[in-house]
N, C-alpha and C positions, 0 to 999 in steps of 0.2 A: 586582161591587164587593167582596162578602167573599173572591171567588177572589183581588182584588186587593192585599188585604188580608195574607192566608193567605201571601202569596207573600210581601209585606214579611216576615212573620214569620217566615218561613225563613231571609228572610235577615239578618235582626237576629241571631236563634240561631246561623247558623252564623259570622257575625261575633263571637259571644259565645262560640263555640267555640272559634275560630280565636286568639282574644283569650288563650283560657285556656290553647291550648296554646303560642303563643306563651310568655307569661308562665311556664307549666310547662317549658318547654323552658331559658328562660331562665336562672330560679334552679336547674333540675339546672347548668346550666353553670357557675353560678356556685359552687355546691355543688361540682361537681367541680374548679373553678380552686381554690377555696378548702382543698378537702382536700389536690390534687396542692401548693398552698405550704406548707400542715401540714403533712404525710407525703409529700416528696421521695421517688422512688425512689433507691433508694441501689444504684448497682451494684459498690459495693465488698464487698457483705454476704457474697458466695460467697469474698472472698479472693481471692488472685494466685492466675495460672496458675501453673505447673510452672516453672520453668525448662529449657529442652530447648537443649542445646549440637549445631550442624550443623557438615556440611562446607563446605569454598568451595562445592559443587555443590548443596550442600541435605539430603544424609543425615545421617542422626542420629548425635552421636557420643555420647552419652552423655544421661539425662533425671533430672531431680531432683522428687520430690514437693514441694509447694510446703510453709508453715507447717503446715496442718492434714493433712498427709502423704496428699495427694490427688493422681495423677496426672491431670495438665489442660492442656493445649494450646490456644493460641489459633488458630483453625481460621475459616475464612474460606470461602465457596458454592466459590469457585473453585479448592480446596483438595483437596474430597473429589470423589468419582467425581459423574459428569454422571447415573448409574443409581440412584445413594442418592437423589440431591434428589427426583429422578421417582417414587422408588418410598416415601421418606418423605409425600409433600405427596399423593399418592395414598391411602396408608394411612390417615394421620392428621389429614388437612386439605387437602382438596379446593378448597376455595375461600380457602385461605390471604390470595391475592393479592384477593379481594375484599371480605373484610370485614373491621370494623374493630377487630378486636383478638377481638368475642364474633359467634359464628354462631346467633342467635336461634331458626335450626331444631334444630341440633343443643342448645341446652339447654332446649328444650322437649320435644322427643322425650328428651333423659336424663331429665327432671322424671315425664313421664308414666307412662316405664320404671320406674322407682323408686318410681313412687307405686303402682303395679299389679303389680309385683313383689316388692316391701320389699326390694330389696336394688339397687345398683349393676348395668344390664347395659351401660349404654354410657356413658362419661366425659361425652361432649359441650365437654371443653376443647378450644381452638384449639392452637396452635401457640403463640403468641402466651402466648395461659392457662397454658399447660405454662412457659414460660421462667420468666414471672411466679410461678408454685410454684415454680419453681428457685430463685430469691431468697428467698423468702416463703413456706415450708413454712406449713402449716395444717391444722389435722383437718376429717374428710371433713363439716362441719355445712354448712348454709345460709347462717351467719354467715362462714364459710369461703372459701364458694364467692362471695360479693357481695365479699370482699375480693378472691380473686382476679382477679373481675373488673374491680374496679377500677383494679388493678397493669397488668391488659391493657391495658386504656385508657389508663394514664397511657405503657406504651410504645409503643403506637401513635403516640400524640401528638406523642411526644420521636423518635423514631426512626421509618427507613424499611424496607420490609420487607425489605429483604437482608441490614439492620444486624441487625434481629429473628431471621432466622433464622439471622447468624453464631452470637447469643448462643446458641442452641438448639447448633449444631452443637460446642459452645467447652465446655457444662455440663452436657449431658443426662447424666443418671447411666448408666452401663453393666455396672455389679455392681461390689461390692466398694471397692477407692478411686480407679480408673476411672472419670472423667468425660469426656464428648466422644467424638467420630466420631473425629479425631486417635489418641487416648492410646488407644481402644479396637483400632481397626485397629491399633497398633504392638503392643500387649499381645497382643491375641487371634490376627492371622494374621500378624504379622513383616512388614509393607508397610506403605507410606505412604496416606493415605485414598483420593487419587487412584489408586490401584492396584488397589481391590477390584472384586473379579469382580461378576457380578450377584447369588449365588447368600449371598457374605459382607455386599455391601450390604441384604440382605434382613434378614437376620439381625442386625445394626445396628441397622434402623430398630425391632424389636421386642422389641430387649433392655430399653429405659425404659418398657416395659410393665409391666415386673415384674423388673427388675437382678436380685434374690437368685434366681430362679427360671429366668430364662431365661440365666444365666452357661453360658457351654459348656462350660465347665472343671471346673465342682461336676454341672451337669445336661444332658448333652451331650445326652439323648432329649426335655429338656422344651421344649431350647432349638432342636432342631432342628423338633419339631411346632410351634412360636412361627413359625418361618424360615417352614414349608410354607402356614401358615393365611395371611400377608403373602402368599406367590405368589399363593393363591386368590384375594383379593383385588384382585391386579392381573390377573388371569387376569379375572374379573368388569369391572374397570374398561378392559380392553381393551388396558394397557400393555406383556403380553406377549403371545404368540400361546400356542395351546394347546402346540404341539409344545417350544417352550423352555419352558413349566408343566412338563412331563412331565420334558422334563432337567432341570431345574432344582430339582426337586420328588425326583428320584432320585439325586441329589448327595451324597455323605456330607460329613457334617461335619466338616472339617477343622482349626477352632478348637482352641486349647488356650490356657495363658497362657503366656506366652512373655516367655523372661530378655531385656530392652533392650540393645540393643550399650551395646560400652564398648570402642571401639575406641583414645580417647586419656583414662582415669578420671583423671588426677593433674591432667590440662592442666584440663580440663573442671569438674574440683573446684575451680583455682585460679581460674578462672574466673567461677564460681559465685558464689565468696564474696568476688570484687572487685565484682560486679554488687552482690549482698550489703549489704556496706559503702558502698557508694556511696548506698543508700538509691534506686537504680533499678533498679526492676523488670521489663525489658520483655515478659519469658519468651521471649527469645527471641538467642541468642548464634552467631551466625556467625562460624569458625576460619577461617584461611587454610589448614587444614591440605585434603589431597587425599585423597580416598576411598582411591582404588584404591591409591597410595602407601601409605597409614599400613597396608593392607592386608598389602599385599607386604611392607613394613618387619615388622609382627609376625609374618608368616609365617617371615622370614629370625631371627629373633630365637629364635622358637620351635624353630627349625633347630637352632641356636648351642647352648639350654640343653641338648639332651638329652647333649653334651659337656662343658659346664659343672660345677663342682661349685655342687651345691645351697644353698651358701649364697653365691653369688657373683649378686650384682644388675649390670644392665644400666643405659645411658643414651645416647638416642641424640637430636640436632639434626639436620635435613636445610632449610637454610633458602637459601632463591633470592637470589641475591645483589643483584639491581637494585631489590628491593623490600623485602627485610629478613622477606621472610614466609615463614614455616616453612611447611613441605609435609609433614613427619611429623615425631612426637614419642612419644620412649618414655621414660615418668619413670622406670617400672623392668622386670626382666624378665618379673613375670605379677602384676599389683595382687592379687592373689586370694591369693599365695604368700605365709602366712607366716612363712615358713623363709627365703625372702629378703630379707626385708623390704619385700613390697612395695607397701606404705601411702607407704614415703618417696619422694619426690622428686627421685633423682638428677640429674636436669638444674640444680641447685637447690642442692643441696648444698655445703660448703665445704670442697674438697681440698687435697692439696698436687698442685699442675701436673706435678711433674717437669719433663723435659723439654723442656716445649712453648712455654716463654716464650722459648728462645734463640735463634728467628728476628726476636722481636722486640728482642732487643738490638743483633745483628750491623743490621738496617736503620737502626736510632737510629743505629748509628754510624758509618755510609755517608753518611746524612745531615748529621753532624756533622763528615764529613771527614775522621776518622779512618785510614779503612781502604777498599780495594775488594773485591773480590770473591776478587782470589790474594795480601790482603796476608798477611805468614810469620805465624804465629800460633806458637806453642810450648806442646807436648802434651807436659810436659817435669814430673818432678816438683816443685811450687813453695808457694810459702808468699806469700797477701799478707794481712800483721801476722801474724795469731792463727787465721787460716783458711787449712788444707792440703786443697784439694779433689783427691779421687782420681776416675776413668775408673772406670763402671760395669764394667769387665773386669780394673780391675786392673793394669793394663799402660798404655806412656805409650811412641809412637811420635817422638817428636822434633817436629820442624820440619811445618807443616801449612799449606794453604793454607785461608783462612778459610772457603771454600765447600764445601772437604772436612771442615773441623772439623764445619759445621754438619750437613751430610748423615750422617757418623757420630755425631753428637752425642756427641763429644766435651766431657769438664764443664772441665777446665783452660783452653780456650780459651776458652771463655764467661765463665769469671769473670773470666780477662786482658780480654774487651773489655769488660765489664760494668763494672771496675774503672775501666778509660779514663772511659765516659760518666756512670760515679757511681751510685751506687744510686740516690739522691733523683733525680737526673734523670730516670730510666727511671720510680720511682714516679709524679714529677707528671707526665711526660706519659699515662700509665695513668688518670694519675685526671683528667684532661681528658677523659676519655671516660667517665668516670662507672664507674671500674673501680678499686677497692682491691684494694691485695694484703694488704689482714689483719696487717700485720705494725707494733709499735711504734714502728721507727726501721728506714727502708730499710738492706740490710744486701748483703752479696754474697753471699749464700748464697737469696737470690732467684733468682739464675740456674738454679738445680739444683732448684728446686720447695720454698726454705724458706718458703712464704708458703703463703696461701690464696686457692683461684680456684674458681669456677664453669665446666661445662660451655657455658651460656651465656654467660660472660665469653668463654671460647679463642673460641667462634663466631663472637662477636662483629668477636675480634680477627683472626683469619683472612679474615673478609669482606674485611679492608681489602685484602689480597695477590691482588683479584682488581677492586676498588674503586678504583685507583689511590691507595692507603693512605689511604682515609675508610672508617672504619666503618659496618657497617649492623645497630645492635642486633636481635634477634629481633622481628616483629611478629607474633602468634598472633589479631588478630581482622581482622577486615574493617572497614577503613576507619576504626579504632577506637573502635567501638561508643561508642554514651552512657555511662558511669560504667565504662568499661574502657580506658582510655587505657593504652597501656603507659608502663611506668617511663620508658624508654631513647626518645628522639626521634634521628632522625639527626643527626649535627653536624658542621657546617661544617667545624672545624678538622682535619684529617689528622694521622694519627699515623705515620703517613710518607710520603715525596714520593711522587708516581709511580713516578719512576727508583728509589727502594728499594725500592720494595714490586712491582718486577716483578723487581729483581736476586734479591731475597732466593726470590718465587715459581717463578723459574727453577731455582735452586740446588735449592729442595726437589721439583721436579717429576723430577728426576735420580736420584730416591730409586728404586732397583727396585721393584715392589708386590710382597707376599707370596703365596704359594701361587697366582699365575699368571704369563702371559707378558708378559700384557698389559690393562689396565683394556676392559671394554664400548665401544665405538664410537667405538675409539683414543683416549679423554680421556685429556688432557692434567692430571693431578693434582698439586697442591702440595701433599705433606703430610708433618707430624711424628709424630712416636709417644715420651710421657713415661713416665714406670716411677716411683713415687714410693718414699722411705725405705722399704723393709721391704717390696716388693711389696704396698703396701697398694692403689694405682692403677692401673688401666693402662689409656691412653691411645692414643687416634690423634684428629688432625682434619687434614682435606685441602680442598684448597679449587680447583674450577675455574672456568671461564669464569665458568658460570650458577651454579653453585651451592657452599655448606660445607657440610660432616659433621662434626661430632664425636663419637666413642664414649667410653665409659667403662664402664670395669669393675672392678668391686672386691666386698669386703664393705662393706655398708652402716653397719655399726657399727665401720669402721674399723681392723678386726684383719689382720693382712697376710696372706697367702695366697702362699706360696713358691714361686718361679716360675715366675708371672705376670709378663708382662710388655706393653707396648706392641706392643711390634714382632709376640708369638706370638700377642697376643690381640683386643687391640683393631686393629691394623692388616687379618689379615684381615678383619672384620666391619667396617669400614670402606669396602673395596673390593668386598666384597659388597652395599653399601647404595648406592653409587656406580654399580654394574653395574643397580639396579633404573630409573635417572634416565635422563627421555629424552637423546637426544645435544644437546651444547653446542650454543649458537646460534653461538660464535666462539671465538676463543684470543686471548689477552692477548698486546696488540699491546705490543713494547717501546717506550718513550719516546725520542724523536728526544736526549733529554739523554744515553742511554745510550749510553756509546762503549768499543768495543773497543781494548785497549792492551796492547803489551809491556809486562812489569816485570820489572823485576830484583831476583832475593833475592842477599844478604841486606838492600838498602835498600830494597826496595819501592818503588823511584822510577820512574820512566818508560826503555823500554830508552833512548833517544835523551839524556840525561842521567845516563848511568853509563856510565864507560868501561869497554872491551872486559874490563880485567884486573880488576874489580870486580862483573863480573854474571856471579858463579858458578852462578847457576841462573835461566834464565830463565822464563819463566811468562805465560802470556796470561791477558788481566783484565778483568772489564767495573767501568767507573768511571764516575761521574758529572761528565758535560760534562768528561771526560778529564784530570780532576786524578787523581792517585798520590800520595797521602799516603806520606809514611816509615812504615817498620816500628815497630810501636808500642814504645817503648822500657822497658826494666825496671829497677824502681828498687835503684840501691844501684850502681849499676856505670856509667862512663861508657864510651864504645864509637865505635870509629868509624861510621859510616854502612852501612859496607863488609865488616863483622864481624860472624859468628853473636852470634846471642846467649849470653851466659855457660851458661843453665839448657841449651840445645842441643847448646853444645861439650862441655857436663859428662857430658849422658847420653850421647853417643856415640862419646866418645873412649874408654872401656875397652872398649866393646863389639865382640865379634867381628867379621867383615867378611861372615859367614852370618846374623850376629843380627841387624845393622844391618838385613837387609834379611827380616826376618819376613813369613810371607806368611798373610792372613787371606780367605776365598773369605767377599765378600761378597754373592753370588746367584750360582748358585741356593745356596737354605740347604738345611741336613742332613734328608734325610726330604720331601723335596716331593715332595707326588702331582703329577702332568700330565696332562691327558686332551690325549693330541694332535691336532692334524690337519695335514693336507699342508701343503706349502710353510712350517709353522710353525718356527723359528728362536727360538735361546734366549739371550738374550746373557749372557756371563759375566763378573762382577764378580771384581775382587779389588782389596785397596789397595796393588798393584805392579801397574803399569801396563805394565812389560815383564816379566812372567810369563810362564811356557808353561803350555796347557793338554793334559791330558791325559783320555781317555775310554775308562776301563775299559784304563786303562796304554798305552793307544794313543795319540801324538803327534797332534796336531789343528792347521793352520792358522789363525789370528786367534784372534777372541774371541766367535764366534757357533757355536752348536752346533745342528745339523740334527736335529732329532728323528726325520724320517720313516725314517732306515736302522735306527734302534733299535727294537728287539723289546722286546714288553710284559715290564717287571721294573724288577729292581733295577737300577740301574748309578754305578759310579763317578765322579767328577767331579775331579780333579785340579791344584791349580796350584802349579807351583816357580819359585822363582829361585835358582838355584844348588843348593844344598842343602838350602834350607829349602821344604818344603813344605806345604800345607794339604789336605785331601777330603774331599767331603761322598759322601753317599749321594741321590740322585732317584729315584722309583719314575712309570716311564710306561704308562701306559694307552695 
């Protein structure tokens, strides 16, 4: 009976135990619900990450320290090598995945160590403990250590363990103002985290042991015997084999700190500070721009400067035309270079165009019926009001067909058509596209570059001549990011039909290229080349199937540089950037509206409506849905249909009957190198179409030149009509 007794009493007490630990278990929880709604974790306390600008692919183009000038990357398990995680959770937290934030053995065995040694031998924080100091710095007290505890606990609670160990992998300090596996591996070995060897991963996991101490860069011996104690470790733990200990352990160390690319700085800046402003933070900005592209682009660039005079800055677009997304971007010729100025932003900047705007008049005014493609235009000395524009040469060849005016860029024709469609017209349909020309009152001297334009504006504009005349503003992010929306959306509206904007593409695809025979993988190129007042600019953008370019080169502060021109400068480094793009997917199909037709000068009318004794010059023309507009008429004089016009008859009734017929050899130009090869063929331009050519004074059939008989040098280039003739010099390799 007392056995019976004896036994109730055990089990009263351990009912009264069970009671008390219940009840004790109880209020700690509630103690701790109760602390975790007083003292929230706050995971804003460490601040934003970095800002880190990539490519379409994912390399880095450029990385920004965040407010408190901390490089930091948001870094994710699946991010860094599969050998860090193995060789971290090994190292430093063995049972990560099993406990709940605090490892009981491990801070009993620190307590004992420390009580029997007076000083620190073993941490005994989790993984988990370590984040929670990362937010919650603390001195090394007891008081300390129960707060960090509790921080562990509260992220337990709130988070899961892959979430726990991004944060670790996102903040762990790694010397200096390096935080993270990410910002570390870019800093220390120039790779992505995913990229490190076993030997770099090791060296990682034991830099937040001691950051000032074990930097590789201040203490490369301290930080290498840090690296080798980590192998032991996993040598002990079974992770490696002995024989990878011994190579891996005999490994020099290769770390240093290492300069971040900056493959696109200006984009990456602007970038930055739209993220910036927008008051969203992601740290994280994907470019449309392409590695290997912006790659080759600065290699071609860095080519260019060592011919370059030192104070002349670069700018260059290379943007896909179906999508609007840049694929390489050079704000200027070396951001580094203060002698070029290269903080500024040429892509960006406010020029005068030159040249470049008078494809877009001649289409306005194809579209408005005006004119086709061979209406007479007159290159004739002229005055409309108070404005006499002169030919960058000086000189003024007569009667022109408009697609010859355009392809010479000729200025008197352009302001005759410009004049026709009105300044203010050309301005608003410009500004339908979200494109000012800078100017108070549209004026005719917009034709010739009196206005102001962006490098992005021409690009813009150019897209269309491959776009069936719809623009496609520049897109420089992917998908456009949260708080990076670009300015420019695509818009409906065309800023010329189809049928203009492939007459006009044709005309300028006609244009020879400079300093070779032929563009990379036979593309097919539409482009212009501007020369602004005073060689302060010089321009080219060309535009094909898939893709624009635009160049620009000048001085940055706008002082003019004496010639420089489009055509010597920025045209080659055009077709050089053209040669880097893979081949077109297709060629710009002409529109079924575009129709071929006789005309006849001097009325510009259809042959089949001008009799025989009135179509003193015939001419083939492409026009839209087969209308011929009249020859555009000039004010002050009335005239028959059938009659040069006055400024025409004027210039060339005194003139000789050797001068009438001036001969200008428009390719090959003076001084071109050639590297040749077999079968290669060189066609020769001049603006007399029955010239004879001559080679090295020797009589040549047609207008193609066989390179393969010619011996490495110099040689002649010849062309006459009659008495007048023009020669250049070619030198072939």
């Amino acid at each position: 009976m007392q056995r019976a007794v004896s036994k109730r009493g055990i089990k009263v007490k351990l009912a009264w135990l069970g009671g008390i630990s219940l009840a004790t278990g109880a209020a700690l929880m509630a103690l701790f619900a109760l602390c975790h709604w007083l003292m929230p974790f706050d995971f804003a306390a460490k601040g934003q990450v970095s800002t880190t600008v990539y490519t379409e692919q994912g390399q880095i183009l450029r990385q920004f320290t965040n407010q408190a000038g901390v490089y930091r990357i948001a870094t994710q398990v699946d991010q860094v090598s599969p050998f860090y995680t193995q060789a971290l959770l090994a190292y430093e937290d063995r049972y990560f995945y099993q406990h709940v934030g605090v490892n009981p053995v491990s801070l009993v065995r620190a307590l004992f160590q420390h009580a029997y040694y007076g000083r620190v031998i073993s941490g005994g924080s989790t993984i988990t403990m370590q984040v929670a100091r990362m937010f919650y710095p603390h001195q090394r007290t007891y008081l300390g250590k129960i707060s960090q505890i509790f921080r562990a606990l509260q992220l337990e609670w709130m988070l899961d363990k892959g979430q726990i160990l991004n944060l670790y992998l996102t903040h762990t300090p790694m010397g200096g103002n390096i935080e993270g596996v990410q910002a570390a591996s870019l800093r220390y070995f120039g790779k992505m985290a995913k990229d490190l060897s076993h030997t770099e991963s090791a060296l990682l996991v034991v830099i937040p042991q001691r950051p000032s101490l074990h930097r590789p860069d201040r203490h490369p011996q301290l930080a290498l015997n840090a690296r080798n104690k980590v192998l032991d470790r996993l040598l002990n733990f079974g992770v490696i084999t002995p024989y990878q200990h011994d190579v891996m352990a005999n490994e020099a160390l290769s770390a240093k700190r290492r300069p971040l690319p900056q493959l696109t700085p200006l984009l990456a800046r602007e970038l930055q500070k739209k993220q910036i402003d927008s008051s969203i933070n992601q740290g994280r900005i994907t470019t449309t721009i392409n590695q290997t592209l912006q790659a080759d682009v600065n290699a071609v660039v860095e080519q260019r400067l060592s011919r370059l005079s030192p104070l002349l800055s670069i700018g260059i677009l290379v943007m896909e035309n179906a999508s609007g997304h840049v694929l390489a971007y050079k704000g200027s010729a070396d951001f580094n270079d203060a002698q070029r100025a290269g903080h500024v932003d040429m892509t960006k900047a406010v020029r005068s165009p030159g040249s470049t705007l008078k494809p877009f008049i001649y289409g306005m005014a194809l579209d408005l019926g005006l004119v086709h493609s061979a209406s007479l235009l007159t290159d004739t000395p002229r005055a409309f009001g108070d404005y006499r524009p002169a030919n960058f040469s000086q000189g003024f060849i007569g009667a022109m067909r408009l697609d010859q005016a355009l392809q010479t860029s000729k200025n008197v024709p352009a302001v005759q058509v410009m004049a026709a469609i009105t300044p203010a017209y050309f301005a608003d349909k410009l500004k339908q596209q979200g494109i000012s020309l800078r100017v108070a009152e549209p004026n005719l001297a917009i034709a010739l570059g009196g206005n102001g334009s962006t490098l992005r504006e021409l690009v813009t504009l150019y897209s269309a001549l491959a776009r069936q005349g719809k623009v496609a503003p520049p897109v420089f992010t992917m998908a456009n990011e949260q708080g990076l929306t670009d300015d420019n959306t695509h818009r409906a509206a065309p800023i010329l039909s189809p049928a203009a904007a492939w007459i006009i593409a044709d005309t300028l695809a006609k244009i020879p290229p400079p300093d070779r025979a032929k563009p990379a993988w036979g593309r097919k190129i539409s482009w212009k080349t501007g020369t602004s007042y005073g060689y302060r600019d010089a321009w080219a953008v060309g535009v094909s199937h898939d893709y624009t370019v635009g160049i620009w080169i000048g001085r940055p502060d706008g002082a003019p540089f004496v010639g420089q021109t489009g055509a010597n400068q920025a045209g080659p480094l055009l077709f050089d950037t053209f040669d880097l793009l893979p081949a077109d997917k297709g060629r710009l199909t002409k529109p079924s509206d575009v129709v071929a037709k006789d005309i006849c000068w001097p009325s510009g009318l259809s042959r089949n409506l001008v009799a025989e004794k009135d179509c003193l010059t015939r001419q083939r023309a492409w026009t839209i849905k087969g209308l011929t507009p009249v020859t555009l008429a000039e004010p002050g004089r009335k005239r028959s249909l059938h009659q040069w016009p006055l400024s025409v008859e004027t210039l060339t009734k005194p003139m000789h009957a050797s001068s009438q017929k001036r001969v200008k050899i428009s390719f090959p130009t003076n001084n071109l190198t050639i590297f040749s090869y077999p079968k290669q063929k060189l066609k020769l331009v001049s603006n007399q179409a029955q010239a004879n050519w001559y080679v090295n004074d020797q009589f040549i059939t047609g207008q193609q030149l066989e390179l393969a008989p010619l011996k490495s040098g110099k040689h002649r280039i010849t062309a006459c009509v009659e008495l007048a003739c023009d020669a250049v010099d070619i030198l072939v390799y």
